[in-house]
C-alpha positions as CSV (number, residue, x, y, z in Angstrom):
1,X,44.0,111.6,202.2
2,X,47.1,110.0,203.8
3,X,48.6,110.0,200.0
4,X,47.8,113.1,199.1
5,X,49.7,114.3,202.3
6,X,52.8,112.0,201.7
7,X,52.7,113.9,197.7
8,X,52.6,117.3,199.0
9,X,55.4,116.7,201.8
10,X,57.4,115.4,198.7
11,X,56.6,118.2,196.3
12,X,57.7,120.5,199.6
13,X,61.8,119.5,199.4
14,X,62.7,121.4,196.1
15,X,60.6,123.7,197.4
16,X,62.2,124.6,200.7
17,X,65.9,124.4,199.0
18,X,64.8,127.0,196.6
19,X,63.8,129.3,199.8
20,X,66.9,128.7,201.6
21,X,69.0,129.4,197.8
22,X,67.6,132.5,197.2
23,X,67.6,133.6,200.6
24,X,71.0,133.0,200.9
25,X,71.4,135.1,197.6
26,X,70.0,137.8,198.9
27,X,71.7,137.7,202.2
28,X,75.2,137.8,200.7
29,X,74.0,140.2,197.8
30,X,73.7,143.2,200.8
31,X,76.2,145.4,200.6
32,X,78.9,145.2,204.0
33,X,79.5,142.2,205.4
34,X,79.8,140.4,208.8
35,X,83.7,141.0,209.6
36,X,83.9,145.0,208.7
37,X,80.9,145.1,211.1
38,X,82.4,143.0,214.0
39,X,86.0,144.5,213.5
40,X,84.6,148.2,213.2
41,X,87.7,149.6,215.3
42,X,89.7,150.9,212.3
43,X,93.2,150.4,214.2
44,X,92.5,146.6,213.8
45,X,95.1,145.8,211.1
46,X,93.4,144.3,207.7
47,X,95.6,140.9,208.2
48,X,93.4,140.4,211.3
49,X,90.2,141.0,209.5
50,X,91.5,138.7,207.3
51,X,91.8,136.0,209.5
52,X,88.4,136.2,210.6
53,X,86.7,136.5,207.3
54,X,89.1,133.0,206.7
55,X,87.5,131.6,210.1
56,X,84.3,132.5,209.4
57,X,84.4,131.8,206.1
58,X,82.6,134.9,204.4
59,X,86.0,134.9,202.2
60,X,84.4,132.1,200.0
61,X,82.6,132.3,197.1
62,X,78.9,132.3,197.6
63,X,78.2,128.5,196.2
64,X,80.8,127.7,198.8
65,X,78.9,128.6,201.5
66,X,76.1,127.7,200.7
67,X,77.4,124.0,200.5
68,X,79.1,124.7,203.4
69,X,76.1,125.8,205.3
70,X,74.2,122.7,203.7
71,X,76.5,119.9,204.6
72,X,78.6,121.0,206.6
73,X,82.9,121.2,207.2
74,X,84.7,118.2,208.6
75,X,87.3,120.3,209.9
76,X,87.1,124.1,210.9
77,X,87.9,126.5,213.4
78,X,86.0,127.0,216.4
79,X,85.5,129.9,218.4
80,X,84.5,128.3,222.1
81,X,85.3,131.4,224.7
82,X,83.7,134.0,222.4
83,X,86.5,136.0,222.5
84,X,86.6,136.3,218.6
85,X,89.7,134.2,218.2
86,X,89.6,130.4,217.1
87,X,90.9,128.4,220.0
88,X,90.2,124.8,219.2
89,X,89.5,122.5,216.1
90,X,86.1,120.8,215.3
91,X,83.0,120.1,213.3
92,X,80.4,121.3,211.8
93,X,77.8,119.1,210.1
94,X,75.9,121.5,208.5
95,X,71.6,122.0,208.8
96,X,70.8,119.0,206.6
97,X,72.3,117.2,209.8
98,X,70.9,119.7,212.7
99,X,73.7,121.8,212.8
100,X,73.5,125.7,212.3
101,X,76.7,127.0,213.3
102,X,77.4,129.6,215.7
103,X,76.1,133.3,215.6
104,X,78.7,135.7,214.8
105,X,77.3,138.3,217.0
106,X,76.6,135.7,220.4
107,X,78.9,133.2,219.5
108,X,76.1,131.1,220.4
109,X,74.2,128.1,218.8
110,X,71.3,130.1,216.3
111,X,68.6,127.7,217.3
112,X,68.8,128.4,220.5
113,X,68.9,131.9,220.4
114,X,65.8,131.6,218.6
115,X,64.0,129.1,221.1
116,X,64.7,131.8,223.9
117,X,62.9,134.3,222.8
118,X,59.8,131.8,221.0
119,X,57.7,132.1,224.2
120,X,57.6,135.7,224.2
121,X,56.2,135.7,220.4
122,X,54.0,132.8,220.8
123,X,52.6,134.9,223.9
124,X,51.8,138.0,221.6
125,X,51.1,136.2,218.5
126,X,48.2,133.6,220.2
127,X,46.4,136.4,222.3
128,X,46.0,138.6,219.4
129,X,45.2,135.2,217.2
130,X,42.3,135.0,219.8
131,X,41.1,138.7,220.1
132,X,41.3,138.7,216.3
133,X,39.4,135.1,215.5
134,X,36.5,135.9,218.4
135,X,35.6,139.3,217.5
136,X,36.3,139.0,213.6
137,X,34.1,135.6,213.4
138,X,31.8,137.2,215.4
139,X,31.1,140.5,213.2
140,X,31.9,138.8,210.2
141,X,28.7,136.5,210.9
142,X,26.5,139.8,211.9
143,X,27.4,141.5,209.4
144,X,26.1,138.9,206.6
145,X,23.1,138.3,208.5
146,X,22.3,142.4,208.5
147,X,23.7,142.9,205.8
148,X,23.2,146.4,203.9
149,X,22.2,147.6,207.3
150,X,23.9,150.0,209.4
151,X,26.0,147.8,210.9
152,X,27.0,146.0,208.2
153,X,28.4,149.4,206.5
154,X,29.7,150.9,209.8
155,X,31.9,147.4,210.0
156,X,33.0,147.7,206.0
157,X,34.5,151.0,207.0
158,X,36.3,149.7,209.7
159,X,37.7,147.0,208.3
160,X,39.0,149.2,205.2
161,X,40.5,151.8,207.7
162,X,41.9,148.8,209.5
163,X,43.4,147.2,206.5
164,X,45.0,150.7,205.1
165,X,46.4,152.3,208.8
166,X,50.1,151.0,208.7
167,X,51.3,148.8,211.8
168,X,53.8,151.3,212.9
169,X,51.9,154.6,212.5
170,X,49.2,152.9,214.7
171,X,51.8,151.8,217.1
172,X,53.3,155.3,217.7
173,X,49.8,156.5,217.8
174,X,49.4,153.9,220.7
175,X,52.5,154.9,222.7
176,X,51.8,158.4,222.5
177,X,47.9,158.2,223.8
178,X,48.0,155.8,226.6
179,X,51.7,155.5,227.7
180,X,53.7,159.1,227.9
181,X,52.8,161.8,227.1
182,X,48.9,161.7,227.4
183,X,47.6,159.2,229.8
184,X,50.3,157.5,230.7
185,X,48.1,154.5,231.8
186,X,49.9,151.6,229.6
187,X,53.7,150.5,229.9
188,X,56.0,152.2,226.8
189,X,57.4,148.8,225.6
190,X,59.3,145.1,227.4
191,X,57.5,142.4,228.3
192,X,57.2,143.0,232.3
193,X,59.3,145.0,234.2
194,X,62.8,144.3,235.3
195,X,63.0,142.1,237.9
196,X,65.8,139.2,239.0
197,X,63.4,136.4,238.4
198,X,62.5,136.8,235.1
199,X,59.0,137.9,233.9
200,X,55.9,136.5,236.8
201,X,53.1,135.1,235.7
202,X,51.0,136.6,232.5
203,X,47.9,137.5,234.4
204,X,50.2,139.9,236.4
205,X,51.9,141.8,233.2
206,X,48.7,141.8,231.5
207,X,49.3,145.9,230.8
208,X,52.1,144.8,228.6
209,X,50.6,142.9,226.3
210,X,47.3,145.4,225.6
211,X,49.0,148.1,223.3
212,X,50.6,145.3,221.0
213,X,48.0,143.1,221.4
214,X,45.4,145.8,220.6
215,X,47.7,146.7,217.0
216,X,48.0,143.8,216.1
217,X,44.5,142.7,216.5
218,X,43.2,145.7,214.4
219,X,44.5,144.4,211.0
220,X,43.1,140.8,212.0
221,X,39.6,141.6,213.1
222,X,39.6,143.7,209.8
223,X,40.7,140.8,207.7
224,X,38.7,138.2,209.6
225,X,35.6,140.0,209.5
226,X,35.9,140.4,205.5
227,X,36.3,136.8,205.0
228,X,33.6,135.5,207.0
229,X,30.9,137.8,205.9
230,X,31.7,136.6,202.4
231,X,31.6,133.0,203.4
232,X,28.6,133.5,205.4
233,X,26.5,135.2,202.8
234,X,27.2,132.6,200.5
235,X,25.9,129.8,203.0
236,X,23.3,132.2,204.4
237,X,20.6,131.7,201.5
238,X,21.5,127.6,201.4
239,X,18.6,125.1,201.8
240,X,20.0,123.6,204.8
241,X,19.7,127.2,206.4
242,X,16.1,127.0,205.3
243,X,15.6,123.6,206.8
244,X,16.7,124.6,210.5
245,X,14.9,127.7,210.1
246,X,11.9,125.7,209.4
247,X,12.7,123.4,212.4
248,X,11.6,126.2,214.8
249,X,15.4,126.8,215.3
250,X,16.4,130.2,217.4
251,X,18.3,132.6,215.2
252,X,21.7,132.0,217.2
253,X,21.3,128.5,216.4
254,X,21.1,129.0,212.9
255,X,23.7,131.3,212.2
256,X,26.6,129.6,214.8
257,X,25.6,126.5,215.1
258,X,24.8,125.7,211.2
259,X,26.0,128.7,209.0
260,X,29.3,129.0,211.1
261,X,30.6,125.5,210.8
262,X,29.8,125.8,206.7
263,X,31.2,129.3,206.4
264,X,34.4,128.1,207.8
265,X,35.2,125.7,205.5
266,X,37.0,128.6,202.9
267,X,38.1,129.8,205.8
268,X,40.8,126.9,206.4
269,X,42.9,128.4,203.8
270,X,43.7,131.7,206.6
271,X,43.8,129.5,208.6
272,X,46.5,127.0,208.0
273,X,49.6,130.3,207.5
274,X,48.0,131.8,210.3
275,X,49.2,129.0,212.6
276,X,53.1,130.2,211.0
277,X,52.6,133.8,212.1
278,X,52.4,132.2,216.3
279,X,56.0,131.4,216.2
280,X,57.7,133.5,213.4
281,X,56.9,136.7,215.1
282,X,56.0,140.3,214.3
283,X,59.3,142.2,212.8
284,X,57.6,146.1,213.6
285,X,55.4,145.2,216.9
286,X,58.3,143.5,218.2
287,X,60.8,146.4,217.2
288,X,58.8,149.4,218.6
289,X,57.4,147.7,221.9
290,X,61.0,146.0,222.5
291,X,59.4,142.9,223.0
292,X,62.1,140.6,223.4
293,X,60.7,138.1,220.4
294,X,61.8,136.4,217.6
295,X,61.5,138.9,215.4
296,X,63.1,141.6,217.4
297,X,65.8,138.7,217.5
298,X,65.9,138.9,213.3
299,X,66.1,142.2,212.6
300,X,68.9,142.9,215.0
301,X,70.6,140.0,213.1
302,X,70.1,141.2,210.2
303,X,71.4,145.0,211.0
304,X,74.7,143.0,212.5
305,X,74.1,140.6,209.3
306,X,74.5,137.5,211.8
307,X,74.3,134.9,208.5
308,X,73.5,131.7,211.2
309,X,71.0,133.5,213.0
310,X,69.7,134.7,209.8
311,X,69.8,132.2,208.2
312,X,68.5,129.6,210.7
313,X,65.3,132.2,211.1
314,X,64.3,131.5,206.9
315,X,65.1,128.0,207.5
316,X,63.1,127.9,210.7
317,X,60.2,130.0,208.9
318,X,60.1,128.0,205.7
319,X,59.8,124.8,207.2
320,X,56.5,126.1,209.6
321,X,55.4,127.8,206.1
322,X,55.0,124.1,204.8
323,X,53.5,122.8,207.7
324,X,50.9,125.9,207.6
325,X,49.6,125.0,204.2
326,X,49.6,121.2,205.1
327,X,47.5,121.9,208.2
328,X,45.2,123.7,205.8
329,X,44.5,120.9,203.6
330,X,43.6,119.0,206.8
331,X,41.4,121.4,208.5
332,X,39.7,121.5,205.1
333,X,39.1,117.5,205.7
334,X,38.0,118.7,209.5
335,X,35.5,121.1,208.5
336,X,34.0,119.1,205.1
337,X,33.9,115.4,205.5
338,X,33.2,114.9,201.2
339,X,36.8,116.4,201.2
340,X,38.0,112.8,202.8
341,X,36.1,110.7,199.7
């Protein structure tokens, strides 16, 4: 086992340098760039805009940068104040060595732009991970036990009308019934209210996270359920089932204790990317409740095309992409010991 993990971290290098190469082809394939959006004020005179495409280097030919943005510059300018002119000299050592520049937008370090706003997505993403996981497993199983009943087709239904209802056309929906106009019972978006303090506790915000939360969930349970009853079903009708039926074994036991633990070995492979999703954030939920996540983070980076903070976000993302499908191959050990021999 311990091999096979040391192959598959090794096969994962070329395959996080291709990410970050074609990402970075596609970021500086978008038409505009960084410099005509920071200097927007046409009276600013195109030798200025000049300068700053030299500091920030967007003046370069692609392959340039990218090196650049690998290894680093021994000597470049440095913009410490954040008033947009360079006012001392320094390094950079480049994100093979820890270093992701400095955001063109914040004139801030990328990585920690992103690790101030990971709480907030881990927040959303792990209480809908949990809404989705308990009642998905939970219908999933039901449904193979019953299955071709009536609640077996009523959940099939759902679960297609789940998959097919888009993310942000259900999160409109949301806003509209239970925050303004309608009932107005539910908060339109944030993560807690204004206050000088920062956000209180989570159990006294809790209306903030429902109508994300309760989106978000939808498309999981839908999934979750899918995938379990087709696991289930094909452990249902196993001997072992048989045995603990034959064992005088209550129902419950038999289909949690015994079928569950089996159905979830395919399950491992959701499982593993799943674990990616609690820190790389929802782009749409985050956008149209303003929650003040990661993702929100990206795609006003993007918009401003912010290449650290982009950048450092795929870099980020790859790298927890890798680790998704190597937790997968372990949970697969977890859940079926013959996988260890």
């Amino acid at each position: 086992m311990l091999k096979y993990i040391i192959r598959r971290l090794l096969q994962s290098i070329p395959t996080f340098f291709g990410i970050t190469l074609l990402s970075y082809l596609i970021m500086v394939a978008a038409p505009g760039d960084p410099v005509s959006l920071m200097t927007f004020n046409p009276s600013i005179s195109p030798e200025v805009r000049a300068q700053m495409a030299a500091r920030l280097g967007t003046n370069d030919p692609w392959p340039v940068q990218y090196i650049r943005w690998l290894i680093g510059d021994d000597w470049m300018q440095l913009d410490t104040n954040g008033d947009g002119t360079p006012d001392e000299w320094g390094t950079r050592k480049g994100i093979l060595r820890g270093d992701f520049g400095q955001s063109f937008r914040y004139k801030e370090d990328p990585v920690k732009l992103i690790t101030e706003r990971l709480p907030a997505t881990i927040e959303l993403n792990i209480a809908s991970l949990l809404v989705s996981l308990t009642i998905g497993l939970t219908i999933g199983v039901l449904a193979a036990v019953w299955r071709g009943g009536k609640f077996d087709g009523s959940t099939r239904v759902l679960a297609v009308i789940g998959d097919a209802v888009p993310e942000f056309w259900l999160s409109f929906m949301a806003l509209m019934i239970f925050s303004a106009p309608l009932l107005g019972l539910l908060p339109m978006g944030g993560r807690c209210a204004p206050t000088r303090g920062g956000c209180p506790p989570l159990y006294d915000r809790l209306e903030y996270l429902i109508l994300p939360v309760m989106v978000v969930s939808l498309g999981g349970i839908a999934g979750w359920s899918r995938y379990m009853r087709a696991s289930m079903l094909e452990n249902i009708n196993s001997d072992y089932i048989r045995t603990a039926k034959s064992k005088g074994l209550s129902n419950r036991a038999v289909w949690f204790r015994h079928g569950l633990r089996n159905a979830l070995i395919p399950m491992a492979t959701f499982l593993g990317p799943t674990f990616v999703g609690l820190i790389g954030g929802s782009v749409i939920i985050e956008t149209i409740f303003t929650w003040p996540g990661v993702g929100r983070l990206l795609v006003q980076s993007v918009t401003s095309q912010d290449y650290p903070v982009i950048m450092a976000s795929v870099v980020i993302g790859a790298i927890l992409t890798i680790i998704g499908y190597l937790i997968s191959d372990i949970l697969y050990a977890v859940f079926d010991p013959r996988i260890r021999f």
